[in-house]
C-alpha positions in Angstrom: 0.0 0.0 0.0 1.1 3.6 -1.0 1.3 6.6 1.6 -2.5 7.4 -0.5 -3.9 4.0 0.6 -3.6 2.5 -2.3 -2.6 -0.6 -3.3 0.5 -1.2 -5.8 0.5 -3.7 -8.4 2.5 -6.7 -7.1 5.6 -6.6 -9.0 6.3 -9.4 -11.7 8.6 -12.7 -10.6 11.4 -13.8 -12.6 11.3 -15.1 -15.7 10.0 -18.5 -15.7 13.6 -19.3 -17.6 15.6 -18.9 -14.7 13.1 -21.3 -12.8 13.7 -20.1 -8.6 16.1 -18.0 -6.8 18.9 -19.8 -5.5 21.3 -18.6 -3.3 24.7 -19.0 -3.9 26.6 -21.7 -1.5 28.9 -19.7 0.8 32.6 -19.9 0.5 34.7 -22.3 2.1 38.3 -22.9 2.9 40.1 -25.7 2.5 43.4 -26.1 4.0 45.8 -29.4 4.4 49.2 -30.5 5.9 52.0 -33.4 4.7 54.5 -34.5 6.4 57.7 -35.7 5.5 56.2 -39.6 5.3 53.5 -38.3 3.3 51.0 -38.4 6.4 48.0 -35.9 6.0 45.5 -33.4 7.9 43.4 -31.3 6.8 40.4 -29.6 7.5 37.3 -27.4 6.1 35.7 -24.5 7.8 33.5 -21.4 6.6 36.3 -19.0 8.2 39.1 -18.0 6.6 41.2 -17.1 10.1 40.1 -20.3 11.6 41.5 -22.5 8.1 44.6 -20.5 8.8 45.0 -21.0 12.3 44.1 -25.1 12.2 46.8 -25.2 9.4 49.4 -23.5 11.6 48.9 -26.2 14.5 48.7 -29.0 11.9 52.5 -27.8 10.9 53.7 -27.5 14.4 52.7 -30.9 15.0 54.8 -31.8 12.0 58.3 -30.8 12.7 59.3 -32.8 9.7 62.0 -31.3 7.1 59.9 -32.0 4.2 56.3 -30.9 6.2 54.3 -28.7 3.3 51.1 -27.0 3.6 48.2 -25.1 2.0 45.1 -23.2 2.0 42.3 -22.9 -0.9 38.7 -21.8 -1.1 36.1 -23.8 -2.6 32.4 -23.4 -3.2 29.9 -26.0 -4.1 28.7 -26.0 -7.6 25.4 -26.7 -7.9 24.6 -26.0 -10.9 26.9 -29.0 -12.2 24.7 -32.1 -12.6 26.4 -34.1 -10.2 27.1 -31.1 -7.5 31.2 -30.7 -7.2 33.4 -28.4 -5.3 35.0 -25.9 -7.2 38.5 -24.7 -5.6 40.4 -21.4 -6.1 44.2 -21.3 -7.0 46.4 -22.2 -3.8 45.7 -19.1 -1.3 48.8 -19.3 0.6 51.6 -21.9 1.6 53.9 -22.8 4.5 56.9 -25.4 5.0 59.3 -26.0 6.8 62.8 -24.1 6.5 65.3 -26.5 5.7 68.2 -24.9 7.6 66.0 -23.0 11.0 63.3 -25.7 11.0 60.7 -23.0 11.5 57.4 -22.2 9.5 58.2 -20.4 6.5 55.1 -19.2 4.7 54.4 -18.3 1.1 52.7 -16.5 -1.3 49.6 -18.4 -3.0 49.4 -19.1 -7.2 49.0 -15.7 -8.9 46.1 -16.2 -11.6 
């Protein structure tokens, strides 16, 4: 109803093409840790800090040289007729420095 009292026309829905609204699947991050033996973690989560923070423990629990990490986003593709996750370019990496033993981290894939 209009500040007259009127009522407005109701206003059209979307084209019967697109069929319903559908909301798009919310953004999640990926992240997983190798150890020198090739043992794994990994983990998914909706946050990108938290991702970033479980990967950081995974790699202190892996004080292996050759211990690698990384952290992606995905988002479900629905539209796909079996429903898959789609996953970004590698966000960010860590491993361990050979010669300190620390966490080194580093820059993601550039696309």
């Amino acid at each position: 109803m209009n500040t007259n009292g009127k009522h407005l026309p109701a206003a059209p829905g979307p084209p019967a093409l697109l069929g319903m609204p559908r909301h798009d699947s919310p953004l999640m991050y990926v992240w997983e840790a190798v150890d020198g033996q090739g043992r794994k973690q990994s983990g998914v989560t909706g946050f990108r800090h938290r991702a970033t923070l479980d990967l950081f423990q995974a790699m202190r629990d892996m004080p292996d040289p050759g211990a690698k990490g990384t952290l992606r986003a995905a988002m479900l593709n629905t539209f796909a007729r079996q429903p898959v996750y789609v996953y970004t370019p590698v966000l960010m990496r860590l491993c361990r420095d050979d010669v300190t033993g620390g966490i080194r981290v580093e820059g993601g894939d550039l696309r």
